[in-house]
Backbone atoms as SQL, in Angstrom:
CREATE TABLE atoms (id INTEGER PRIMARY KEY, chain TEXT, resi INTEGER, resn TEXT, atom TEXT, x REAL, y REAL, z REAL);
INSERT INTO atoms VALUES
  (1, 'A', 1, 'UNK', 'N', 62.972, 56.723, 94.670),
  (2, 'A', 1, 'UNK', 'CA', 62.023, 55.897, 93.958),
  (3, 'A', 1, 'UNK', 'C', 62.404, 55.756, 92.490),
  (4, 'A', 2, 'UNK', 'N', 63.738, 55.386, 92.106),
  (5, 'A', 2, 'UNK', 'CA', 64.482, 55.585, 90.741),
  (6, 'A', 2, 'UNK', 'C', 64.305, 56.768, 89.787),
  (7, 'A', 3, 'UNK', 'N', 63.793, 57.977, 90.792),
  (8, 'A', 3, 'UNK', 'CA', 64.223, 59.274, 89.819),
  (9, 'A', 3, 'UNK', 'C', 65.775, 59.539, 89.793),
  (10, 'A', 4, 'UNK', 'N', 65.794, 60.246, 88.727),
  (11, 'A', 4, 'UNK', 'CA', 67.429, 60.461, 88.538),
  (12, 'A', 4, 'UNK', 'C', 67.320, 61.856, 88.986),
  (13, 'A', 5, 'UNK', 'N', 68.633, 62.380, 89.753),
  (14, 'A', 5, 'UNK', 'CA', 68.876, 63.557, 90.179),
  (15, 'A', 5, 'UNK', 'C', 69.157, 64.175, 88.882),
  (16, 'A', 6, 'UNK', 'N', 68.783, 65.768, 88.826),
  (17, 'A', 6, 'UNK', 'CA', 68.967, 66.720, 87.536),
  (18, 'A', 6, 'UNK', 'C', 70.259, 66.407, 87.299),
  (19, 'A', 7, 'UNK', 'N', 70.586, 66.490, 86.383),
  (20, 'A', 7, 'UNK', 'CA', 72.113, 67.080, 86.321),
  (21, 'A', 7, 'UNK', 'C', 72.536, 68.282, 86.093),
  (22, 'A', 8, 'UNK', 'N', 73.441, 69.262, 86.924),
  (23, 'A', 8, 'UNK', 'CA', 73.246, 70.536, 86.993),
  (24, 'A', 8, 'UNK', 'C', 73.789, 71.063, 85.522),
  (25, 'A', 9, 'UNK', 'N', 73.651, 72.215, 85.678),
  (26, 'A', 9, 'UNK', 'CA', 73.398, 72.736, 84.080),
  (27, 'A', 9, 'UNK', 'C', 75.216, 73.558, 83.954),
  (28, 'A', 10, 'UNK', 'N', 75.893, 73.749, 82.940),
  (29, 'A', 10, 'UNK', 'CA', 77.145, 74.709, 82.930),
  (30, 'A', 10, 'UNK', 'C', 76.642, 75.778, 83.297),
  (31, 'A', 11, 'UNK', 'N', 77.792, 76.069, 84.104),
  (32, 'A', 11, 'UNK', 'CA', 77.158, 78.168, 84.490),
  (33, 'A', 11, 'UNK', 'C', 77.630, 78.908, 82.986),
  (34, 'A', 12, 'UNK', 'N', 78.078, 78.529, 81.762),
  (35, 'A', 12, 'UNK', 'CA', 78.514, 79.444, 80.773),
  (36, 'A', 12, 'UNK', 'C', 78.550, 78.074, 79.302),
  (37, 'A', 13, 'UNK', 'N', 77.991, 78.723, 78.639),
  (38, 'A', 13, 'UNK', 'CA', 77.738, 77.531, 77.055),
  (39, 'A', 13, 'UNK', 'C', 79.529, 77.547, 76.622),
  (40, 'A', 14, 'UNK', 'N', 79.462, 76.222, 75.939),
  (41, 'A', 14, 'UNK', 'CA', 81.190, 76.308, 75.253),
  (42, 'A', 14, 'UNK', 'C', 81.027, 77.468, 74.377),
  (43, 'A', 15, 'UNK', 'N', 80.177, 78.505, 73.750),
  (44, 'A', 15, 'UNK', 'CA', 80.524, 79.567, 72.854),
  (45, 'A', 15, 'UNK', 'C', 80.746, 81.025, 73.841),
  (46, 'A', 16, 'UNK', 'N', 80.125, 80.884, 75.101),
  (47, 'A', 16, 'UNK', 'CA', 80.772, 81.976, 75.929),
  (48, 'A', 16, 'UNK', 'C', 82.213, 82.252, 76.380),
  (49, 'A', 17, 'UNK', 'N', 82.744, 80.358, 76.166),
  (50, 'A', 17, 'UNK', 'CA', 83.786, 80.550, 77.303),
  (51, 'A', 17, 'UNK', 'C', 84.889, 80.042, 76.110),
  (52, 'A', 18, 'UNK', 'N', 84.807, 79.807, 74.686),
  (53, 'A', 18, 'UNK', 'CA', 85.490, 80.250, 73.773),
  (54, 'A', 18, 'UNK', 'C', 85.692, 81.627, 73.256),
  (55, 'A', 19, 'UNK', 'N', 84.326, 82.728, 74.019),
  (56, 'A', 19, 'UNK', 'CA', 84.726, 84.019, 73.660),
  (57, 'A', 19, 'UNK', 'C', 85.506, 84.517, 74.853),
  (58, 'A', 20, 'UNK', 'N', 85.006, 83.999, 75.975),
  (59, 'A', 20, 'UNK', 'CA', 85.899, 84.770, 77.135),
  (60, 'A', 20, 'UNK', 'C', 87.557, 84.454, 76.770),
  (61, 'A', 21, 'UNK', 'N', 87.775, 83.565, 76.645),
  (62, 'A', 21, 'UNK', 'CA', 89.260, 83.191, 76.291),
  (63, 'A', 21, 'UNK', 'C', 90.016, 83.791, 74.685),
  (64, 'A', 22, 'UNK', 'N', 88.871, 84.106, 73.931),
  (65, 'A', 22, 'UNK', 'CA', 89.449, 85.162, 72.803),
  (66, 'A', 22, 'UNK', 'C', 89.786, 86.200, 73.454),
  (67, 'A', 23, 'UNK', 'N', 88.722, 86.749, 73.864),
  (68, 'A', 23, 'UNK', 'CA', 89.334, 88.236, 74.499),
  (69, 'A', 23, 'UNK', 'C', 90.510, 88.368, 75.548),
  (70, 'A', 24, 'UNK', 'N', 90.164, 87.175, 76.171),
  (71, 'A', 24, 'UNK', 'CA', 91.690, 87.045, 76.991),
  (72, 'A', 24, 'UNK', 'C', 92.589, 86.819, 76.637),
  (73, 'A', 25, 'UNK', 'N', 92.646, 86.290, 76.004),
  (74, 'A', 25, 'UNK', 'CA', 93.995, 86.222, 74.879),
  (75, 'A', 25, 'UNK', 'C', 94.395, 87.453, 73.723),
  (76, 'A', 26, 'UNK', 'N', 93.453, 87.923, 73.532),
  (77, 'A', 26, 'UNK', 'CA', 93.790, 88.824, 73.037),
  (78, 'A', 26, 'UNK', 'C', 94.089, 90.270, 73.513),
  (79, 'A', 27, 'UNK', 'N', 93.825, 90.457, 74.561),
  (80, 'A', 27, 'UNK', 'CA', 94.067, 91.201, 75.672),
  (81, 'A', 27, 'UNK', 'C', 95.374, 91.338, 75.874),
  (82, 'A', 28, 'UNK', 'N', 95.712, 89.921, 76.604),
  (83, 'A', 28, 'UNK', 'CA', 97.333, 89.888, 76.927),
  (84, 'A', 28, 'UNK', 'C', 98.199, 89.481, 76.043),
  (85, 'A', 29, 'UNK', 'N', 97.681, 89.454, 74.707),
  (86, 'A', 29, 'UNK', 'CA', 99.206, 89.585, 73.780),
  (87, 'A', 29, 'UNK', 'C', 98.917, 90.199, 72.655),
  (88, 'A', 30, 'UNK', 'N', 97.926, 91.361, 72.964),
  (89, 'A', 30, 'UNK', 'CA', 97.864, 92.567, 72.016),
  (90, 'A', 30, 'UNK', 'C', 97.333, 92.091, 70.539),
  (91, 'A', 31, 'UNK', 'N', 96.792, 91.007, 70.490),
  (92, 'A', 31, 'UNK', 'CA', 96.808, 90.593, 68.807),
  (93, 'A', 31, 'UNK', 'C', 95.265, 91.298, 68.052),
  (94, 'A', 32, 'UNK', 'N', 95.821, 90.835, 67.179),
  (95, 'A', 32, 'UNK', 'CA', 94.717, 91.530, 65.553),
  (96, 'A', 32, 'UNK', 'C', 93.202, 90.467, 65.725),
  (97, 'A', 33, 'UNK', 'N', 93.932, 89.650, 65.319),
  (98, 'A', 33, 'UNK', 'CA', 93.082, 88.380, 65.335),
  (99, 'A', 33, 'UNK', 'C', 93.502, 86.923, 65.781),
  (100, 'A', 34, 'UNK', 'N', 92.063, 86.371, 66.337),
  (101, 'A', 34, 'UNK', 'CA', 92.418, 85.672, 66.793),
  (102, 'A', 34, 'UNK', 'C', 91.629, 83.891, 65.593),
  (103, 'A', 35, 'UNK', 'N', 92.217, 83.080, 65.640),
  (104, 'A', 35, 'UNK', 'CA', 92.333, 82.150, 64.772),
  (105, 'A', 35, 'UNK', 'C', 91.776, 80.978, 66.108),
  (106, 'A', 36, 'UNK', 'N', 90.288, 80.400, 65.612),
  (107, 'A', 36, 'UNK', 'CA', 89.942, 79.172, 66.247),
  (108, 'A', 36, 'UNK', 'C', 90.466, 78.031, 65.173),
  (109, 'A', 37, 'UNK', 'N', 90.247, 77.288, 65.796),
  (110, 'A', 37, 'UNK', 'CA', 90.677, 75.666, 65.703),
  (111, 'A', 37, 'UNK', 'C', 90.645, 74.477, 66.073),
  (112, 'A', 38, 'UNK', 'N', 90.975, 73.347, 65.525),
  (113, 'A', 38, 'UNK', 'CA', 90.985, 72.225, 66.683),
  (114, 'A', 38, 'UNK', 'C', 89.756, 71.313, 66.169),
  (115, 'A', 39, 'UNK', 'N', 89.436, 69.949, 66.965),
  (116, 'A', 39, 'UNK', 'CA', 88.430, 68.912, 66.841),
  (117, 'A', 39, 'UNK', 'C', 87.343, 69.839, 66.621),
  (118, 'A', 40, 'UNK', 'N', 87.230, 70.477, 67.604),
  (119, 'A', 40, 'UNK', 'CA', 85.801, 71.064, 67.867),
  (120, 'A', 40, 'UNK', 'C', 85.061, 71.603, 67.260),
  (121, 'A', 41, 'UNK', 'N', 86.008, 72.519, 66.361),
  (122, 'A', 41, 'UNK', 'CA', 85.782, 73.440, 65.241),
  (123, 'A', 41, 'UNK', 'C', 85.563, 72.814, 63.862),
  (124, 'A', 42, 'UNK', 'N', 86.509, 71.969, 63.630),
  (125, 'A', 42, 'UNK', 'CA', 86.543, 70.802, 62.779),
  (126, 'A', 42, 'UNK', 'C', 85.151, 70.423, 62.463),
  (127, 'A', 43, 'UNK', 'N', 84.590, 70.138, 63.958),
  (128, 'A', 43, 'UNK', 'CA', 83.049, 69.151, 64.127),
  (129, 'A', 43, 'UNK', 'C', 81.933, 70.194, 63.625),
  (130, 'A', 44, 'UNK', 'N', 82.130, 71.241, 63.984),
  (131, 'A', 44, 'UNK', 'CA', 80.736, 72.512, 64.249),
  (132, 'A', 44, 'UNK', 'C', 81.544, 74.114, 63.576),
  (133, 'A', 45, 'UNK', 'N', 82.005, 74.540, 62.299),
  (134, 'A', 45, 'UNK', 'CA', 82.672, 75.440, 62.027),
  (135, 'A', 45, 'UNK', 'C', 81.652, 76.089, 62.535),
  (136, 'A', 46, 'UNK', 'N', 80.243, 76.263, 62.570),
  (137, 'A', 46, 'UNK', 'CA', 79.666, 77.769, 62.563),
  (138, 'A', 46, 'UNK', 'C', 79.601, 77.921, 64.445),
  (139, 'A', 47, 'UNK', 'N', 80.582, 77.363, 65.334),
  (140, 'A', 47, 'UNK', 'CA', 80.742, 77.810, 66.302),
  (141, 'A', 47, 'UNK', 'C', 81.570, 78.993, 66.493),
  (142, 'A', 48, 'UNK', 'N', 82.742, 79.011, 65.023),
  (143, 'A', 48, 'UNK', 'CA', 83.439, 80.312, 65.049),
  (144, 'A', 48, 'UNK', 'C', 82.173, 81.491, 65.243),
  (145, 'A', 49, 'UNK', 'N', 81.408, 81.579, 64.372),
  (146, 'A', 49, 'UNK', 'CA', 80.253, 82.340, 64.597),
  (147, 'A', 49, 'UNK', 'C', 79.927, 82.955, 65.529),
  (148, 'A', 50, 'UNK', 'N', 79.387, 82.230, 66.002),
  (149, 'A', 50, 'UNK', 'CA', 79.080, 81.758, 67.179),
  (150, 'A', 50, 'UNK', 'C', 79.511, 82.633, 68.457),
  (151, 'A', 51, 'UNK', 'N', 80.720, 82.338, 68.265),
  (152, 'A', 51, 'UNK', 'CA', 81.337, 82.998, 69.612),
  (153, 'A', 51, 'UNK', 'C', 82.044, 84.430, 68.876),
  (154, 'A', 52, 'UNK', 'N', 82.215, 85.006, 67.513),
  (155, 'A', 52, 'UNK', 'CA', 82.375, 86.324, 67.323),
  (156, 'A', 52, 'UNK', 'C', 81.121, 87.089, 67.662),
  (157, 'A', 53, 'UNK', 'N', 79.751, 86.762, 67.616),
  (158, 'A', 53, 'UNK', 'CA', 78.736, 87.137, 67.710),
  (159, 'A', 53, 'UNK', 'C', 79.031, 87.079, 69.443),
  (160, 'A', 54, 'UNK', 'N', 79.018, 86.109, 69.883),
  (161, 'A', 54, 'UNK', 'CA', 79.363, 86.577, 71.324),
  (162, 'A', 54, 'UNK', 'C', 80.315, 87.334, 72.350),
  (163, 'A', 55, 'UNK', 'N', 81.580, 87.646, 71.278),
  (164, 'A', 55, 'UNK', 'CA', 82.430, 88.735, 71.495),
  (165, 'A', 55, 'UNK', 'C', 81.791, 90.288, 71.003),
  (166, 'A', 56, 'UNK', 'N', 81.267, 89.988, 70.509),
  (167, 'A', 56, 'UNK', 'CA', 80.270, 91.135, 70.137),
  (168, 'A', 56, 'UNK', 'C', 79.475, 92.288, 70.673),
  (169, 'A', 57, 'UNK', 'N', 78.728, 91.077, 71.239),
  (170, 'A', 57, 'UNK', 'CA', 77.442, 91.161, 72.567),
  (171, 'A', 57, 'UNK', 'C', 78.438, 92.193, 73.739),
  (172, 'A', 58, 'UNK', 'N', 79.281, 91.201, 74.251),
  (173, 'A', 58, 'UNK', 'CA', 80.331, 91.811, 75.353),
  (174, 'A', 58, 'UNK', 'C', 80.972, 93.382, 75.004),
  (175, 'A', 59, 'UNK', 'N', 81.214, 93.556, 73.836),
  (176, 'A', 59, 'UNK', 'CA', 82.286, 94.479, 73.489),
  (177, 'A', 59, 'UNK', 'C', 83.358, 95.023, 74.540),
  (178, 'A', 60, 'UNK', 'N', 83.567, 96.024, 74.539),
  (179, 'A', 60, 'UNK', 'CA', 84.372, 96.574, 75.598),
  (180, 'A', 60, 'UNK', 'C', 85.601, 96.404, 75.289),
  (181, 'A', 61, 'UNK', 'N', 86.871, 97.032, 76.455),
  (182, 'A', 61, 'UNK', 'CA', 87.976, 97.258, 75.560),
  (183, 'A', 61, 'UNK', 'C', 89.152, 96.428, 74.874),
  (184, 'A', 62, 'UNK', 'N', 88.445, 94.619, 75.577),
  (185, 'A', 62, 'UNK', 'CA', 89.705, 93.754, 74.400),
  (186, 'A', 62, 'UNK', 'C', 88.662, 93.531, 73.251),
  (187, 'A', 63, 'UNK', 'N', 87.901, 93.962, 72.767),
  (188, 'A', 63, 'UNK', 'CA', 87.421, 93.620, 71.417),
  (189, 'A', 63, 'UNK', 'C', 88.676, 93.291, 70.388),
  (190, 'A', 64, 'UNK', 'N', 88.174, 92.132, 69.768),
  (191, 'A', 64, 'UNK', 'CA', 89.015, 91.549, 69.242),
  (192, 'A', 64, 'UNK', 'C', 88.824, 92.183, 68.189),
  (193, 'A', 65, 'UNK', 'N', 89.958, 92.601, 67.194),
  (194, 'A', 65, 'UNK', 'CA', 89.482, 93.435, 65.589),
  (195, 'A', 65, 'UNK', 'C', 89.152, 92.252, 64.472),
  (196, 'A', 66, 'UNK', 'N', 89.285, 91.340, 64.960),
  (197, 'A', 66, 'UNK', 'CA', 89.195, 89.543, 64.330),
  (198, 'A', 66, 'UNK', 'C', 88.728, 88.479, 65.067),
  (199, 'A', 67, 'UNK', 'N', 87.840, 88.015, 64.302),
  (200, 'A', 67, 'UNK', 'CA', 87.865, 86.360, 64.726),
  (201, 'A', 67, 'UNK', 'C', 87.382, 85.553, 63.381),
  (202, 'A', 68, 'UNK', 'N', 88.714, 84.515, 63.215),
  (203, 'A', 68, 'UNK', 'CA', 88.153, 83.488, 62.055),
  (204, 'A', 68, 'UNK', 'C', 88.394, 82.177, 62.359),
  (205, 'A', 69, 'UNK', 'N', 87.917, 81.166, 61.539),
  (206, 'A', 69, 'UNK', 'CA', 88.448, 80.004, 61.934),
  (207, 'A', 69, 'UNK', 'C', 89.351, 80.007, 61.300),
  (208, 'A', 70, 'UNK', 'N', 90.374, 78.628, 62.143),
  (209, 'A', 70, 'UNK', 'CA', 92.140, 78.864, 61.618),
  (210, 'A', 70, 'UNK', 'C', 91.999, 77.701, 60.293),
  (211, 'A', 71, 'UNK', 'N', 93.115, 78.164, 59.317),
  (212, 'A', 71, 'UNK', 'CA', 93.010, 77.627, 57.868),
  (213, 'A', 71, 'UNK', 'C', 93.150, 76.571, 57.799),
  (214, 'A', 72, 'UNK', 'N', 93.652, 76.164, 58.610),
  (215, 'A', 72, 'UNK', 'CA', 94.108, 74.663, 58.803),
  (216, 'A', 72, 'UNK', 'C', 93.068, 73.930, 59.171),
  (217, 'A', 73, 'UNK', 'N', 92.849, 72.534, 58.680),
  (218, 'A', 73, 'UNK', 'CA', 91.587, 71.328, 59.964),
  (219, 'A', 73, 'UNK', 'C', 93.246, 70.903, 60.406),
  (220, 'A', 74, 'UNK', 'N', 92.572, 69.999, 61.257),
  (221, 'A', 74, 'UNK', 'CA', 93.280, 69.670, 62.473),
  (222, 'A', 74, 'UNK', 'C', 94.022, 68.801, 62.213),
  (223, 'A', 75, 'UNK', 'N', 93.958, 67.764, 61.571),
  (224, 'A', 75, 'UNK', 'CA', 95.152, 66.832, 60.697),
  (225, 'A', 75, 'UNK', 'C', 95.905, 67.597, 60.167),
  (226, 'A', 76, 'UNK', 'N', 95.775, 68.496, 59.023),
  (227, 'A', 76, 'UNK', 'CA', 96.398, 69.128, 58.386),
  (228, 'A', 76, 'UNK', 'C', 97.563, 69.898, 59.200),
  (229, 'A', 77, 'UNK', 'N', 97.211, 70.537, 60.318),
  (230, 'A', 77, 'UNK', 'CA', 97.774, 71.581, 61.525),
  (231, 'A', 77, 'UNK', 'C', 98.830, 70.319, 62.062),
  (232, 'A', 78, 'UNK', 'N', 98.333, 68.945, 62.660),
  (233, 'A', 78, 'UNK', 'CA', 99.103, 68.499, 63.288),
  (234, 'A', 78, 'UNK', 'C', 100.387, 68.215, 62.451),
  (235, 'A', 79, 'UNK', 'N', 100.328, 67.708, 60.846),
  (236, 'A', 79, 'UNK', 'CA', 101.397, 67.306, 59.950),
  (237, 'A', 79, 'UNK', 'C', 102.461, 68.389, 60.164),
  (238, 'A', 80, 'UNK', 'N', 101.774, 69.395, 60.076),
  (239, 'A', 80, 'UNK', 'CA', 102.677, 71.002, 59.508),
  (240, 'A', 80, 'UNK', 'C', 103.792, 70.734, 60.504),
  (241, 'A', 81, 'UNK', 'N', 102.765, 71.162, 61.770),
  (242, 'A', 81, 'UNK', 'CA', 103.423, 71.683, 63.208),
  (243, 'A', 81, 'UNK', 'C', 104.746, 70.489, 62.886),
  (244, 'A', 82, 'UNK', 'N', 103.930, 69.243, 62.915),
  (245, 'A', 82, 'UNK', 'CA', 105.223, 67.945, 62.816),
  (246, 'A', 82, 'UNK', 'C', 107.179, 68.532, 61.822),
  (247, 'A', 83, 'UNK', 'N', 106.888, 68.666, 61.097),
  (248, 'A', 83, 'UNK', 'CA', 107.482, 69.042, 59.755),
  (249, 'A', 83, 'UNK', 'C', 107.975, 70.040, 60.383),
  (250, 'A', 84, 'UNK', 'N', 107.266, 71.308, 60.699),
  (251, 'A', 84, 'UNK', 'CA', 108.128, 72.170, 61.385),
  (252, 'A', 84, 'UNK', 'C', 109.016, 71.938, 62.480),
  (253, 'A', 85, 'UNK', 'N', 108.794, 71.372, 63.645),
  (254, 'A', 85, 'UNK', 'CA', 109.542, 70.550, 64.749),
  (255, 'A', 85, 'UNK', 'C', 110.592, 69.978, 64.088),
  (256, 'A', 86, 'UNK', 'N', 110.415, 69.147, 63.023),
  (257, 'A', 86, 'UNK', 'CA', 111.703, 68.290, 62.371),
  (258, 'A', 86, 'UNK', 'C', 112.193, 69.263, 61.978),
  (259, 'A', 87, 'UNK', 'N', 111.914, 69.715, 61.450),
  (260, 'A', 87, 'UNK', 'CA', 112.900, 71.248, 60.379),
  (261, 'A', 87, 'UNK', 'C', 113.690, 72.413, 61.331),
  (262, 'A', 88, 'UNK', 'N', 113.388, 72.436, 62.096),
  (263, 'A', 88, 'UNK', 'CA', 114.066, 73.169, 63.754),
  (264, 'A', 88, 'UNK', 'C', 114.643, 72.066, 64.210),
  (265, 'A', 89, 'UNK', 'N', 114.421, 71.448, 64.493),
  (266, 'A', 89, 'UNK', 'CA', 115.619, 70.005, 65.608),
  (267, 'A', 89, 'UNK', 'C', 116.538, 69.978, 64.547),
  (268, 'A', 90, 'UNK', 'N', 116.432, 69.847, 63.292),
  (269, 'A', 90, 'UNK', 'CA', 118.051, 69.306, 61.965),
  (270, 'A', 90, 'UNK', 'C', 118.540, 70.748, 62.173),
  (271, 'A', 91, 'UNK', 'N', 117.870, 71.986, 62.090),
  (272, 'A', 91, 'UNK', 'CA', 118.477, 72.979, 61.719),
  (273, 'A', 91, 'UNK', 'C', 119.439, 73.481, 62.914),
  (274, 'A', 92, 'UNK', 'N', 119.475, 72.909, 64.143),
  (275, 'A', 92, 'UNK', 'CA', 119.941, 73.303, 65.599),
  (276, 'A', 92, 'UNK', 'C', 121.063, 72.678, 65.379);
């Protein structure tokens, strides 16, 4: 009768499953800290927050000894990375 079906809900918010993937990452390559980034971060910095507070909550044994956002915005990151790529391909 033109109801719209729910739309089902995420089983985990994007700040859970940006912390699950800190700790996983930091897990398997042993690091200090881990550095967010990207559009997303760009759009909403206090999601870094966000999800250290939710690495938090979890603790246990990949606790990350860090989480910041990365120094770079995301233009800035893409130029570098660029520049670096050129600067490795001449130097080969």
């Amino acid at each position: 009768s033109g109801a719209q079906p729910e739309r089902p809900r995420p089983r985990i918010t994007r700040i859970e499953a940006l912390a699950l993937l800190a700790r996983q990452l930091a897990a398997a390559y042993a690091v200090e800290c881990v550095a967010l980034g990207g559009g997303v971060i760009d759009a909403d910095p206090s999601i870094v927050a966000g999800v250290a507070a939710a690495m938090r909550q979890r603790g246990g044994t990949f606790a990350v000894a860090r989480l910041c956002r990365a120094p770079l915005a995301s233009a800035e990151a893409g130029v570098i990375g660029a520049a670096l790529l050129a600067s490795e391909a001449q130097a080969a």
